[in-house]
VOGU-3710 file (C-alpha; in Angstrom, 3 decimals, decimal comma):
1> xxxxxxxxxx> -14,072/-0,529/26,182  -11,608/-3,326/25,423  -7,826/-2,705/24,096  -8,931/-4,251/20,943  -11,768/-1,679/20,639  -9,100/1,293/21,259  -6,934/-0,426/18,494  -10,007/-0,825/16,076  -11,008/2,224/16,824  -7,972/3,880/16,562
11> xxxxxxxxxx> -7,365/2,272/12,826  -10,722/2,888/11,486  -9,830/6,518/12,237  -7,263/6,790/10,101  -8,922/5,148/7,542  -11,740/6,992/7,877  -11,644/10,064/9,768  -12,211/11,382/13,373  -15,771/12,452/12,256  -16,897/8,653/10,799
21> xxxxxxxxxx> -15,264/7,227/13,896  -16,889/9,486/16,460  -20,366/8,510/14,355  -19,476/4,968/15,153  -18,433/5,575/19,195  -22,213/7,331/19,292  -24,104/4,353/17,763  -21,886/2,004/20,113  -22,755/3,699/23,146  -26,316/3,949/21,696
31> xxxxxxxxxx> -29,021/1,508/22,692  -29,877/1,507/18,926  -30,860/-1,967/17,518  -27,128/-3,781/16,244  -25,145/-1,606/17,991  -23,476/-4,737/19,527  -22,653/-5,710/16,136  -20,578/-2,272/15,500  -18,697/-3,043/18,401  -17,666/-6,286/17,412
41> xxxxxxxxxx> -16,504/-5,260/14,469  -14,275/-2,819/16,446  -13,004/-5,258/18,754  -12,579/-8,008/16,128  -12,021/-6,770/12,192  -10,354/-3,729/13,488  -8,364/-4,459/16,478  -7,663/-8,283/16,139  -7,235/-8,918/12,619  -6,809/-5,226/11,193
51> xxxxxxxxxx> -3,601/-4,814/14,057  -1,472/-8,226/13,280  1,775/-8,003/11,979  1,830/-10,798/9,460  0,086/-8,933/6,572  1,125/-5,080/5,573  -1,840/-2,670/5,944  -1,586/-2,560/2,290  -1,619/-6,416/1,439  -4,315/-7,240/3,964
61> xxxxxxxxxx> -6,723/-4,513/2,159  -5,708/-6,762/-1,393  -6,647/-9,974/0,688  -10,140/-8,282/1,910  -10,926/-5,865/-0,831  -11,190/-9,715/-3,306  -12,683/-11,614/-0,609  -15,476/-8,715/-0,678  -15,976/-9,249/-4,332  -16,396/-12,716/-3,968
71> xxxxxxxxxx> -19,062/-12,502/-2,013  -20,791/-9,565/-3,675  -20,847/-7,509/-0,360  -21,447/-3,962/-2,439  -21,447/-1,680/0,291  -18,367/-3,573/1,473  -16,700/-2,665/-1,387  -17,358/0,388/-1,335  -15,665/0,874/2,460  -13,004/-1,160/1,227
81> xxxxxxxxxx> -12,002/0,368/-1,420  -11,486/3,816/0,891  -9,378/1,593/3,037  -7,234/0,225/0,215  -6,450/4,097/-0,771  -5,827/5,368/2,751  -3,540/1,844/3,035  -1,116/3,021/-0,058  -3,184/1,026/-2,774  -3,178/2,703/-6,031
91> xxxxxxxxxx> -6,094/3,308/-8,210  -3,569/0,913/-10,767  -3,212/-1,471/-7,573  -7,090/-1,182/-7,151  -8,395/-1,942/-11,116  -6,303/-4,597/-11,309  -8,018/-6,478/-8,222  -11,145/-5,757/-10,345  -9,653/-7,467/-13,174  -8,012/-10,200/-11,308
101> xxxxxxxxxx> -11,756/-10,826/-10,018  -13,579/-11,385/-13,332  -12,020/-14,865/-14,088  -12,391/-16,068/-10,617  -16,203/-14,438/-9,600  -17,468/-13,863/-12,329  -18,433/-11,064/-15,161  -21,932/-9,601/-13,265  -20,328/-9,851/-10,271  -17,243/-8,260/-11,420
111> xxxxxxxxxx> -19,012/-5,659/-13,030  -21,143/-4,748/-9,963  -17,657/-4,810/-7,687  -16,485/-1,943/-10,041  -19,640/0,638/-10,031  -19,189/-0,320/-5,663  -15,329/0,853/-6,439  -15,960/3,427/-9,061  -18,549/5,056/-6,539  -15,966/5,210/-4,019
121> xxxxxxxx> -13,282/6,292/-5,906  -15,711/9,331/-7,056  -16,456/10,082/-2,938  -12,558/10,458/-2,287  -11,804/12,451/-5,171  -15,048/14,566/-4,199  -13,577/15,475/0,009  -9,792/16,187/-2,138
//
């Protein structure tokens, strides 16, 4: 694997746990259909974007966690939303990106970006 896999690797971990990321190195090395696509996202979100130094963790999980609701990307939000916790967000931090995303994308959008969040939210507090 590349550097930038190690690094993406490496911060989806502590995002998400030795266990998740070990699920992810298995499908990788899999011959499963899209597992190039998991790799990418290693190599690229993760250990080219996720590892610059011009945005905090913290600020670059703001930046994402909207640009998700934009687009309506449920599941995404969902992930996100982990990432924005285990990147210092707070759940204040986190409802007021919902909020700030109702003007600019829209009520039903908005409102399906918070049962994403809310579900998320619910799946931390469950593993504390």
């Amino acid at each position: 694997m590349t550097d930038a896999y190690e690094t993406g690797k490496s911060i989806f971990s502590d995002v998400y746990g030795e266990s998740m990321a070990n699920d992810l190195q298995r499908y990788v090395d899999s011959d499963s259909f899209g597992n190039q696509g998991a790799k990418w996202a290693m190599e690229w979100a993760f250990g080219s974007v996720w590892s610059r130094d011009g945005l905090s963790k913290k600020m670059r999980s703001c930046s994402v966690l909207g640009m998700v609701i934009a687009q309506g990307q449920l599941d995404e939000i969902k992930f996100h939303t982990k990432m924005a916790l285990a990147n210092g967000l707070s759940l204040q931090e986190i409802e007021e990106i919902y909020y700030t995303s109702i003007p600019y994308c829209g009520l039903p959008r908005s409102n399906d970006a918070k049962r994403s969040m809310l579900a998320a939210l619910a799946e931390v507090s469950a593993k504390s």
